[in-house]
C-alpha positions in Angstrom: 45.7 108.2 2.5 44.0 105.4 4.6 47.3 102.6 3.5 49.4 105.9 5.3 47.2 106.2 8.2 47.5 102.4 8.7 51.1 102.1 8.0 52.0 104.9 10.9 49.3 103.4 13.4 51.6 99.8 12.6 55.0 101.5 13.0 53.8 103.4 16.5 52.2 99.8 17.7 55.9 98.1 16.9 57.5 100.5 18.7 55.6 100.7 21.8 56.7 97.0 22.1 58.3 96.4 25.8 61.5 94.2 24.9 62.0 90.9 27.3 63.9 91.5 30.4 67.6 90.8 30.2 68.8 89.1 26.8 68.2 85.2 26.1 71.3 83.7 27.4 70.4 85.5 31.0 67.1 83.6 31.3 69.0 80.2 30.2 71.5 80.6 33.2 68.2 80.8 35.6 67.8 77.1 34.8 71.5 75.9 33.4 74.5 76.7 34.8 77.3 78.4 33.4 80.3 76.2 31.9 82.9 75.6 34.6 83.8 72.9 37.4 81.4 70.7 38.7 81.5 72.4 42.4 81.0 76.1 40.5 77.9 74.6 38.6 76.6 73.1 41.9 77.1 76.1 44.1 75.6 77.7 40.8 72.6 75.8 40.9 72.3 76.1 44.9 72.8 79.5 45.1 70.2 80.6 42.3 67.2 78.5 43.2 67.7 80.3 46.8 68.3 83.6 45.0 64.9 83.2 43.0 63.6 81.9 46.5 64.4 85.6 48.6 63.6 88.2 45.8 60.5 85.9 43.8 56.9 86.2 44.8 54.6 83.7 46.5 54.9 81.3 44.2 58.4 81.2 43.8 58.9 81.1 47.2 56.4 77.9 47.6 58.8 76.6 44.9 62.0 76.8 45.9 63.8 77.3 48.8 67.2 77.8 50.6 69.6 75.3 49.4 73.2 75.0 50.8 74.8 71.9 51.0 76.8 72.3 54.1 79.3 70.1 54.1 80.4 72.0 50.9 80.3 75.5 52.0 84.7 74.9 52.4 84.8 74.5 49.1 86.0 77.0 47.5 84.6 76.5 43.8 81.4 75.2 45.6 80.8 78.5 47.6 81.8 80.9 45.1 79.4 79.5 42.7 76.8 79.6 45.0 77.4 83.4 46.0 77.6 84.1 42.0 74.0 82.1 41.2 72.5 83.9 44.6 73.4 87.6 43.1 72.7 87.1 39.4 69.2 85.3 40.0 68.3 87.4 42.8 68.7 90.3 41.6 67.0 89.5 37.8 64.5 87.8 39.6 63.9 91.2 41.5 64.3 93.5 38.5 61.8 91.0 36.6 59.4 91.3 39.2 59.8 95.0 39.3 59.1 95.9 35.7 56.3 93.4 35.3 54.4 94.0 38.9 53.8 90.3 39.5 
């Protein structure tokens, strides 16, 4: 009777398990870059550390900041990258933030 008691206490803690936010391969792109041309990977790289920079909390902020490289903004591959990284990291950045309260 107690091994029962024990065995459905185990199975209601494993379920009560919050899973990790987004799946593995999101939280590598918040540090890599997806596979493409250099410029996209740049503009990637640009565009997320400034989206981690507007939605993150103080210390992300402190941390990173708004890149752009300027002269690069014509760039077609360049700026579409860096809109791309800007949405995706912002916004798991934000939804991260959100479910955790940091």
């Amino acid at each position: 009777m107690i091994m029962r008691l024990f065995a459905i206490i185990f199975i209601f803690l494993l379920a009560s398990c919050k899973p990790q936010v987004g799946a593995i391969w999101h939280q590598d792109l918040l540090t890599g870059s997806p596979k493409g041309p250099l410029m996209f990977r740049k503009g990637w790289k640009d565009g997320c550390d400034t989206g981690k920079s507007a939605s993150g909390n103080h210390m992300q902020k402190f941390y990173y900041k708004f890149t752009q490289q300027h002269d690069l903004v014509s760039n077609e591959e360049y700026y579409s990258g860096w809109k791309v990284g800007w949405t995706f990291c912002n916004r798991y950045v934000f939804r991260m933030l959100q479910r955790y309260e940091f």
